[in-house]
C-alpha positions as CSV (number, residue, x, y, z in Angstrom):
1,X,-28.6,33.6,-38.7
2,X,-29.9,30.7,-37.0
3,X,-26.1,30.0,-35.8
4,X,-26.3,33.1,-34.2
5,X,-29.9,32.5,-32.9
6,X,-28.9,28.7,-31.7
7,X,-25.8,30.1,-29.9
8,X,-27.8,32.8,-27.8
9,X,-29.6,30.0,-27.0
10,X,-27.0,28.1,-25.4
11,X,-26.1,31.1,-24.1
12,X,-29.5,31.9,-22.6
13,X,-29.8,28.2,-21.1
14,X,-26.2,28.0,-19.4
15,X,-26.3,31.2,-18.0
16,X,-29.9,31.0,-16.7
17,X,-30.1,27.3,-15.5
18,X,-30.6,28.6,-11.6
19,X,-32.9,30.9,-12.8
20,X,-35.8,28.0,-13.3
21,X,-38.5,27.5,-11.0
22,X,-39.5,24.3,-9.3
23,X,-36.8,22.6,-10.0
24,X,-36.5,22.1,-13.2
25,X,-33.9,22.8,-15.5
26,X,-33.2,22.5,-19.0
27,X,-30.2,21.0,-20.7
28,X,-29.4,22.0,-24.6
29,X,-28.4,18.9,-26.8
30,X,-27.3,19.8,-30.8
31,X,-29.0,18.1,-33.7
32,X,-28.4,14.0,-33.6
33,X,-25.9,14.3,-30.4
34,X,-26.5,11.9,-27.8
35,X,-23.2,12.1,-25.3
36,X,-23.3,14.5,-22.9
37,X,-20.2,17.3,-23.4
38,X,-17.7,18.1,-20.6
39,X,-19.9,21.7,-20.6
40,X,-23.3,19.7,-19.9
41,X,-21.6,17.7,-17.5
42,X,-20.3,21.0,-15.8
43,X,-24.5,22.2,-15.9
44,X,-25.2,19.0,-14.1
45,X,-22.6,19.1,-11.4
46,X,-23.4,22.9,-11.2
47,X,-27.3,21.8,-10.5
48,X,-25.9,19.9,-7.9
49,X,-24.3,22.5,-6.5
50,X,-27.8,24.6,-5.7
51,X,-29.7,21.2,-4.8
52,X,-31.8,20.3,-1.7
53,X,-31.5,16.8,-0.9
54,X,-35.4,16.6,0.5
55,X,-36.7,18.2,-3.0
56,X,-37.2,16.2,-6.1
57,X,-35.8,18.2,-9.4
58,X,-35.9,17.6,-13.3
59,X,-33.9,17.9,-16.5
60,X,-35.2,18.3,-19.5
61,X,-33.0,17.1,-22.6
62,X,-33.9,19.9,-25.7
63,X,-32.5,20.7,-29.3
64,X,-32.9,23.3,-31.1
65,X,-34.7,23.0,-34.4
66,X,-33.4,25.5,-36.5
67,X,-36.1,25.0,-39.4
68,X,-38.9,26.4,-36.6
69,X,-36.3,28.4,-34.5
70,X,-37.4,26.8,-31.5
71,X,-36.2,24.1,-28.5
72,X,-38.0,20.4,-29.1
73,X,-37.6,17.0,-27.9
74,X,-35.8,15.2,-30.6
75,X,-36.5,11.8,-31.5
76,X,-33.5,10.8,-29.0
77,X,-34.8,12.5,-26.4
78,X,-34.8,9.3,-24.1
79,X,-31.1,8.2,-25.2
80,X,-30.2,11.7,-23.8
81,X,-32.2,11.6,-21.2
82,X,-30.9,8.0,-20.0
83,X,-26.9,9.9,-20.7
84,X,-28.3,12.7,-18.5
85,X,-29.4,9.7,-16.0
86,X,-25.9,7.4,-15.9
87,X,-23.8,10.7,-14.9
88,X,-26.4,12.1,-12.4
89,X,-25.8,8.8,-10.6
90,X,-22.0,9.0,-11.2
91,X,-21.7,12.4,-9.4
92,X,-24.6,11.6,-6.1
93,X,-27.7,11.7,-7.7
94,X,-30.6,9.1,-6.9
95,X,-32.7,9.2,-9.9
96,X,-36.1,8.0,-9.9
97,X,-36.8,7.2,-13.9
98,X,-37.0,8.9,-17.1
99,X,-40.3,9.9,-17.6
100,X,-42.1,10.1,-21.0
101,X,-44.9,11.6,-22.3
102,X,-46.0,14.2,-19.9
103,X,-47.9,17.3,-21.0
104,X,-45.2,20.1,-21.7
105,X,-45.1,23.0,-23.8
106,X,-42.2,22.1,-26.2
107,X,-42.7,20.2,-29.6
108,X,-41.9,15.9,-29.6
109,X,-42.1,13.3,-27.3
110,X,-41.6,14.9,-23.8
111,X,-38.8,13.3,-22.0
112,X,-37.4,14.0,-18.5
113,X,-35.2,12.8,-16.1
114,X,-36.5,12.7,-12.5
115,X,-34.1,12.8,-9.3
116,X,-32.9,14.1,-6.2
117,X,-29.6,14.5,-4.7
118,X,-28.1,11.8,-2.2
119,X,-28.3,12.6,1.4
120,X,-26.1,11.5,4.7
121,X,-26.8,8.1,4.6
122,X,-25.3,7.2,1.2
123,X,-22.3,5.1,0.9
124,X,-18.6,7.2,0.4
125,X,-15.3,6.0,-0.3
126,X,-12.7,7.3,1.6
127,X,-9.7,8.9,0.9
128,X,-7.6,5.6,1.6
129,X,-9.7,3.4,-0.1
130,X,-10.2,5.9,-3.3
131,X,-6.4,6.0,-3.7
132,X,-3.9,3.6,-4.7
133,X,-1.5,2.6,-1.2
134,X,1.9,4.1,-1.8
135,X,4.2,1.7,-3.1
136,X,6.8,0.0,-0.9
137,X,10.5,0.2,-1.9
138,X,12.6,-3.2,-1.3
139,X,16.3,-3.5,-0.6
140,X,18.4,-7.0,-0.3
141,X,20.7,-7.0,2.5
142,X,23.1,-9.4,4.1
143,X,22.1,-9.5,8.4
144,X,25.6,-10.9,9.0
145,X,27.3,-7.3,8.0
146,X,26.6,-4.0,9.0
147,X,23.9,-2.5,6.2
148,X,22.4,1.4,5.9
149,X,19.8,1.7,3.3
150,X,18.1,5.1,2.5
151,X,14.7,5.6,1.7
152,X,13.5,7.8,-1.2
153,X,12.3,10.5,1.0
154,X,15.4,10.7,3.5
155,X,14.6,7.8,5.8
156,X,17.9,6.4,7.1
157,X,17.7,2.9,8.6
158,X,21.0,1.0,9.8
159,X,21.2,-2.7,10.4
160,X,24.0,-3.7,12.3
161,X,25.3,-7.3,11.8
162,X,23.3,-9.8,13.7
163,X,20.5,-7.3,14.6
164,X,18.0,-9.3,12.0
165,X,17.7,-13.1,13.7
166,X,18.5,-15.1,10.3
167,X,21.5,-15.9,8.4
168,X,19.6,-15.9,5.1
169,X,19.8,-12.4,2.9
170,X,16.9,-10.6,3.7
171,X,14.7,-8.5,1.7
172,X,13.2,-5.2,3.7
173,X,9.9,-3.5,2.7
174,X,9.9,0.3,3.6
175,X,7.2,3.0,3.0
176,X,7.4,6.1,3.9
177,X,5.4,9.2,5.3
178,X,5.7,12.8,5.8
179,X,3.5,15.1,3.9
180,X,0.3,15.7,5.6
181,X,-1.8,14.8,2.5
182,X,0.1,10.9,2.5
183,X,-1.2,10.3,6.1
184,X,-4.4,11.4,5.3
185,X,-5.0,9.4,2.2
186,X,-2.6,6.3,4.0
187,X,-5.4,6.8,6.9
188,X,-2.7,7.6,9.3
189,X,-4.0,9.9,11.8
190,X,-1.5,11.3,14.6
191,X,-3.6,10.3,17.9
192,X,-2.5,8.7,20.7
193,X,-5.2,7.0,23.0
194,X,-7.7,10.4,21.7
195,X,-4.8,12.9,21.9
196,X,-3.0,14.4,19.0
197,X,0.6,14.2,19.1
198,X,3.1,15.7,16.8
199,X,4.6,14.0,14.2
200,X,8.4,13.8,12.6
201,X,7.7,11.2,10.0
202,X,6.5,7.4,9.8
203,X,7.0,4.2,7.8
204,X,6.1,1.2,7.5
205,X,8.8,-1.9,8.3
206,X,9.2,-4.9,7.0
207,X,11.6,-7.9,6.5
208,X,11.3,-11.4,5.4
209,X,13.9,-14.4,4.1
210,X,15.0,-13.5,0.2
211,X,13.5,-17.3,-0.5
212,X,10.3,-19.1,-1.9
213,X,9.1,-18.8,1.9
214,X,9.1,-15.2,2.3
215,X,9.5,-16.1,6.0
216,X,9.3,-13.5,8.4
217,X,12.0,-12.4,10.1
218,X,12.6,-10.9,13.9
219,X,14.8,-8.2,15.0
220,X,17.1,-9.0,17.6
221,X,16.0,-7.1,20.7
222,X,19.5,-6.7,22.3
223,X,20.2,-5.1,19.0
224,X,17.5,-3.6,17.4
225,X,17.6,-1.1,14.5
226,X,18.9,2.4,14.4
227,X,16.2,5.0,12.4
228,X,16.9,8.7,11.4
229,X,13.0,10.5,10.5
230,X,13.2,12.9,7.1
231,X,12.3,15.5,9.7
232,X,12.1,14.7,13.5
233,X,15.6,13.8,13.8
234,X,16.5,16.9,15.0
235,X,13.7,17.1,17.9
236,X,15.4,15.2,21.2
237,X,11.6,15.0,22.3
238,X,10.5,12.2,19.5
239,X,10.3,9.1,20.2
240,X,8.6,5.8,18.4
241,X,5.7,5.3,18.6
242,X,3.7,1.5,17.0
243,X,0.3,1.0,15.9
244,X,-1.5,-0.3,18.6
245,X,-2.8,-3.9,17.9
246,X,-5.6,-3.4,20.5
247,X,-7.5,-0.8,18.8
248,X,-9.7,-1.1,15.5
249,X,-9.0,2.0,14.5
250,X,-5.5,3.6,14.0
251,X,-3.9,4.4,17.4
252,X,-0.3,5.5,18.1
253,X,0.7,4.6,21.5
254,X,4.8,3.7,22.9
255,X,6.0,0.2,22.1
256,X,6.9,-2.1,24.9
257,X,9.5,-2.2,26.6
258,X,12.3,-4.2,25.4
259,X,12.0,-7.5,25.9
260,X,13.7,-11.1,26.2
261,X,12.4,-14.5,25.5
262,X,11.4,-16.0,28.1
263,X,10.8,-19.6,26.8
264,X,14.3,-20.7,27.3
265,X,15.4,-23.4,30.0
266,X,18.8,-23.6,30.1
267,X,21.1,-20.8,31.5
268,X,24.8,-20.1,31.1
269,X,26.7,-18.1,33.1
270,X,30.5,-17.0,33.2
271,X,32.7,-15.7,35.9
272,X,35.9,-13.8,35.7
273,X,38.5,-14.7,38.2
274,X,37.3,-12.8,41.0
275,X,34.1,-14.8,40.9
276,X,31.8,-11.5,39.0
277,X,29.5,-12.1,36.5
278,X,30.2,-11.8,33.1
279,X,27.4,-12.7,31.1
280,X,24.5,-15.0,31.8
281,X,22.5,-16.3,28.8
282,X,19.3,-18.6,28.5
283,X,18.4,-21.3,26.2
284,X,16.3,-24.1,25.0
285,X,17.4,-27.6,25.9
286,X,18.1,-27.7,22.1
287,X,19.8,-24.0,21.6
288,X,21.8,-25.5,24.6
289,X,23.4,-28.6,22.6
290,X,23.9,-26.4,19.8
291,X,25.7,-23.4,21.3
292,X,27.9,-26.2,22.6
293,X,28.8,-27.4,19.4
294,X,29.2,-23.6,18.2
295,X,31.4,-23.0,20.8
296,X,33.7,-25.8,19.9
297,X,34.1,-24.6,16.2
298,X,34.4,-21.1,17.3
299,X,37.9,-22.1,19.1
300,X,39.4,-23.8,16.4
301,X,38.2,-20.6,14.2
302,X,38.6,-17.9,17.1
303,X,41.6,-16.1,14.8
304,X,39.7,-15.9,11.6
305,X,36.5,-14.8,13.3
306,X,38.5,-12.0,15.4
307,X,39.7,-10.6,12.0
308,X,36.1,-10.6,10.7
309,X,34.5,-8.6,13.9
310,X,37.0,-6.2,13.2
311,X,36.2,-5.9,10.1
312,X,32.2,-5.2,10.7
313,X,33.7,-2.8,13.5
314,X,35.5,-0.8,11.0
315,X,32.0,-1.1,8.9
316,X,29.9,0.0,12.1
317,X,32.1,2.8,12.6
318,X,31.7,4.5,9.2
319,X,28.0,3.7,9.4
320,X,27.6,5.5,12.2
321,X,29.2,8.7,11.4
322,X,26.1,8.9,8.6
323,X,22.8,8.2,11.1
324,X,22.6,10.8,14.1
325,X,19.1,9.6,16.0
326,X,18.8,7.9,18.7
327,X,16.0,6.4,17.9
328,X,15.7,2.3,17.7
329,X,13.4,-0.2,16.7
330,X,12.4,-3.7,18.2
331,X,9.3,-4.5,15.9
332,X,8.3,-4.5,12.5
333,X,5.2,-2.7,11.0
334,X,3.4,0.8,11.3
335,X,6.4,2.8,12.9
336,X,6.0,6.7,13.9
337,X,8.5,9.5,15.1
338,X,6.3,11.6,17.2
339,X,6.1,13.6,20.6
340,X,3.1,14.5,23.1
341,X,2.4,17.9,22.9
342,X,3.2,20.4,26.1
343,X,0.3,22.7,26.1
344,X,-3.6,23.2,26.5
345,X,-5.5,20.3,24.9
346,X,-9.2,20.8,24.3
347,X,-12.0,18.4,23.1
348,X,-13.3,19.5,19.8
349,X,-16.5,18.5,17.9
350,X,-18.8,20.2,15.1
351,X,-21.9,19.2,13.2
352,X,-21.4,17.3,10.1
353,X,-23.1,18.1,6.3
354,X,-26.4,16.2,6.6
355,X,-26.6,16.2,2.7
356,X,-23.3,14.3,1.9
357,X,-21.3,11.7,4.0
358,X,-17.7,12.6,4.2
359,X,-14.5,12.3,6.2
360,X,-13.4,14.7,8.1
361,X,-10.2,16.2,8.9
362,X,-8.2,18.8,11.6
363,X,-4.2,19.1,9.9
364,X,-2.0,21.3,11.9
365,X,0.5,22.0,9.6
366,X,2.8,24.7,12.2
367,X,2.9,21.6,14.7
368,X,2.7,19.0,12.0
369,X,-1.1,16.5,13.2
370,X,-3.8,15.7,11.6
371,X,-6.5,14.4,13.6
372,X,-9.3,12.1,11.7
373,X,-13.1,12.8,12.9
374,X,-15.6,10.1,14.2
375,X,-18.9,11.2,12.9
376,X,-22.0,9.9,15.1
377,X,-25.6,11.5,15.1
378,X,-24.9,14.4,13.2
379,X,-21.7,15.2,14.8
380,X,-17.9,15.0,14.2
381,X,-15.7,14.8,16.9
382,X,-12.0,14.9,17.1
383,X,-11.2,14.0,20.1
384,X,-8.4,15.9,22.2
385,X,-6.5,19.1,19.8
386,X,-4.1,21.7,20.5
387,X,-6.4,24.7,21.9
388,X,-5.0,27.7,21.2
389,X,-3.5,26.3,17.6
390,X,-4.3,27.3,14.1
391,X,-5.9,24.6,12.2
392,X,-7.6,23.6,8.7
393,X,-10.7,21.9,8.5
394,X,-10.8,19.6,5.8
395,X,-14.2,17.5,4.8
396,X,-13.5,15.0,1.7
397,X,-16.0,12.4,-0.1
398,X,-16.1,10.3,-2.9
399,X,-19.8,9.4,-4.3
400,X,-19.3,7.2,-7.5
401,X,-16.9,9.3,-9.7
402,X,-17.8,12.4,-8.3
403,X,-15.8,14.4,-5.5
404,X,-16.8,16.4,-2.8
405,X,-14.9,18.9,-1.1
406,X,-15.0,21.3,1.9
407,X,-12.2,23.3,3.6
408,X,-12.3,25.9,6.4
409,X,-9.4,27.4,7.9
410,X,-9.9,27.4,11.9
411,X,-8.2,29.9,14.2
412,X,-8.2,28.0,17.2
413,X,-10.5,24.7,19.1
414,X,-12.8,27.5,20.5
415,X,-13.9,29.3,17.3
416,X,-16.8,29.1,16.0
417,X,-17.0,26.9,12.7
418,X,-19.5,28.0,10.3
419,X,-22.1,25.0,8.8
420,X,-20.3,22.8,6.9
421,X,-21.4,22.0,2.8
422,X,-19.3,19.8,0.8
423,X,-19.7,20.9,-3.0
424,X,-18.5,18.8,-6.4
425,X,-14.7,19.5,-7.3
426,X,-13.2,17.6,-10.1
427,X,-10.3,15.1,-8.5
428,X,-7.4,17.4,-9.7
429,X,-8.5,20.3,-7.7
430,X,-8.3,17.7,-4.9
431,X,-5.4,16.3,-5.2
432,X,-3.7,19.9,-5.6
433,X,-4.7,20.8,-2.1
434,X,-4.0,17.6,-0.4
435,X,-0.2,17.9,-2.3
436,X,-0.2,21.8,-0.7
437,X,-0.6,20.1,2.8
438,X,3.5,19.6,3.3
C-alpha cells in the first residue's frame, strides 16, 4: 500500500511541478538516494523551461517516509540539495546557496536550493568552439608527376607536375565542406563583404615538405591547381572565392589576380628567327647562375628528358578526362566555390532572446547560404539576404553542459518573425537537426 501511495506521489509531484506558486517547486528523492535520476534532471531542465530570468525560484529536495505516509527532509537533504545545485549550474542556472533551516511545513531539517536562471549577458560557447574541427585527410604526392587525389566527400583536386614549387614529396592537408550544418559548426558563413552568396562547396588547402621541417610549400602561379566542388561543378557561374585576410571575422571575397614575383633582377629573353618573342623570363642574380648551369645539363640530357615530358603528357591527358571544372587555385587555405546571387537583396535584422546568449543563424537550403548574425543591443542582424527567399531561422547556445535551441522557419526577409525563446534540448536532438540541414 505505501508503494502504491509513494508512487501517486511521484506521480502527483511530476505532473504538478508548474502548478506551484511563487516559485517554488518540489523535487521527490527515495529513501537514502542522493544522485539526481535522469527523470529529476528532466524536472529541472523542465523548471527551466517556465523560468523568468528577473525572478528568484526554489527547489525543495523531499522523501517520502513511508512509516508516517508523508514528504520530509531526510537527513541528506543538503547532499541533495547541493546535487540539485551542481546540475542547476550545469544547464544555466545562477544559484545563490542552499539554504537551511527556514520555517517550512514539512518534517526535518528544511533544506532548499535558491537560484535564478542566467540572463543575456552570460558566457556561451558556440557551435564551433563546442565541437570538435573536422578532421583533415592527408595524401603524399610526388610534385614532379601529374597527381589527382579525391577527397572523401567527392572533392577532386589535380596537381599537374611542377604546379607545387618543391622537388621534395609533399604531403596535402584537405577538409572538406558541404552540408549546411558543417559550415555552421566550422564557423563558415557564406558572406561576401555583408552579402550572402551561394555556395557549391569549400575546403580547406594545404601542403607542406614530407620532412622534419614541415615547410610550406607554394603553388606555382603559371600552373596552379585544377579543383572540381562535390556540388558546384556543374554551375558555370562559381567561381573561388579565399578568406579574406583583412577581416576579423570570416569574409569570402575573389582572390587576386594571378600574380608573378616581382623580386627578380635578371631577365631572359628568346627570339625566333624572325626576331618575335618567344619567352621572356626573370630571375635573381642567383636563379640566373643557376638556370645557366641547368641549362647546360639539360642539353646533354635533352633526349631522356623529352621522353619523360611525354610521359607526364600521357599522365596529364588521362587525368584530365576525370576533372571537368574550370576552376583553379593559386593559394592555399580557406577555399570556396560560390556565386553572387542575381536577385533582390534586402537587409535583415530581429531582436535577439534577452534571457539566453546564443548564435544565430539564416540557412537557405533551396539556394544553399547560411548567413551568421552579429548581435548588438538587443538586436541580430544579418546583413544583406535573398528577399523574396524561404529561409530557417536557427538560434543555438551552449551554457555549461546544457543546450539551447530555437528554430523558426521564415517565408521571406519581410515577414514578420515572432519573439525569439531558446529552450533546453538534449545535444542529440541538436545534432539531428543540424545533420537534416544538407
Amino acid at each position: 500500500m505505501s508503494r502504491l501511495i509513494y508512487g501517486l506521489l511521484c506521480l502527483c509531484i511530476s505532473n504538478n511541478s508548474f502548478a506551484q506558486e511563487g516559485g517554488r517547486y518540489n523535487i521527490l528523492f527515495k529513501p537514502g538516494q542522493i544522485k539526481l535520476t535522469t527523470s529529476q534532471e528532466k524536472e529541472i531542465k523542465d523548471i527551466a523551461k517556465s523560468s523568468n530570468p528577473e525572478k528568484r525560484i526554489m527547489i525543495f529536495p523531499l522523501t517520502y517516509d513511508s512509516a508516517f505516509d508523508q514528504l520530509i527532509y531526510a537527513p541528506v537533504a543538503f547532499r541533495q540539495g547541493n546535487e540539485i545545485a551542481e546540475y542547476a549550474k550545469s544547464i544555466g542556472f545562477e544559484v545563490q546557496g542552499v539554504p537551511q533551516n527556514f520555517p517550512s511545513s514539512y518534517d526535518g531539517r528544511s533544506v532548499a536550493v535558491s537560484m535564478k536562471f542566467k540572463g543575456a549577458g552570460t558566457a556561451v560557447s558556440s557551435l564551433k568552439k563546442h565541437y570538435p574541427e573536422k578532421p583533415s585527410q592527408f595524401f603524399l604526392i610526388d610534385p614532379k608527376k601529374d597527381t589527382l587525389i579525391t577527397g572523401n566527400e567527392g572533392t577532386k583536386l589535380l596537381f599537374r607536375a611542377g604546379s607545387l614549387m618543391t622537388s621534395k614529396q609533399v604531403e596535402v592537408e584537405l577538409k572538406e565542406f558541404y552540408s549546411l550544418g558543417d559550415y555552421m559548426k566550422g564557423g563558415l558563413p557564406t558572406v561576401s563583404n555583408g552579402e550572402m552568396i551561394v555556395t557549391g562547396g569549400s575546403i580547406y588547402l594545404n601542403a607542406t615538405e614530407n620532412d622534419a621541417k614541415k615547410k610550406q610549400v607554394r603553388i606555382n602561379q603559371d600552373k596552379g591547381l585544377k579543383v572540381d566542388f562535390t556540388i558546384g561543378k556543374d554551375d558555370p557561374e562559381m567561381q573561388i572565392f579565399v578568406q579574406d585576410p583583412r577581416s576579423a571575422s570570416m569574409n569570402w571575397i575573389l582572390p587576386p589576380k594571378r600574380r608573378g614575383d616581382s623580386s627578380y633582377s635578371m631577365t631572359e629573353t628568346i627570339f625566333d628567327a624572325s626576331g618575335k618573342v618567344v619567352s621572356k623570363t626573370t630571375y635573381s642574380r642567383e636563379e640566373w647562375q643557376a638556370h645557366l648551369k641547368e641549362e647546360k645539363a639539360k642539353e646533354e640530357t635533352r633526349v631522356k628528358e623529352e621522353a619523360e615530358r611525354e610521359r607526364l603528357a600521357e599522365i596529364a591527358r588521362a587525368a584530365k578526362m576525370k576533372i571537368d571544372s574550370k576552376l583553379e587555385i593559386l593559394q592555399f587555405g580557406n577555399i570556396n566555390c560560390d556565386r553572387f546571387m542575381d536577385e533582390p537583396m534586402i537587409a535583415f535584422a530581429l531582436p535577439q532572446d534577452k534571457t539566453v546568449g546564443a548564435e544565430y543563424f539564416l540557412v537557405y537550403q533551396d539556394v544553399r547560404g547560411v548567413m551568421n548574425g552579429n548581435v548588438l543591443n538587443g538586436q541580430v542582424d544579418f546583413g544583406l539576404v535573398p528577399k523574396n527567399r524561404k529561409a530557417m531561422l536557427v538560434a543555438v547556445s551552449f551554457i555549461g553542459k546544457q543546450a539551447y535551441y530555437f528554430e523558426q522557419t521564415i517565408a521571406d526577409a519581410t515577414a514578420k518573425v515572432p519573439g525569439i525563446i531558446l529552450k533546453p534540448v538534449d545535444e542529440s536532438f541538436l545534432n539531428q537537426r543540424l545533420a537534416s540541414l544538407k
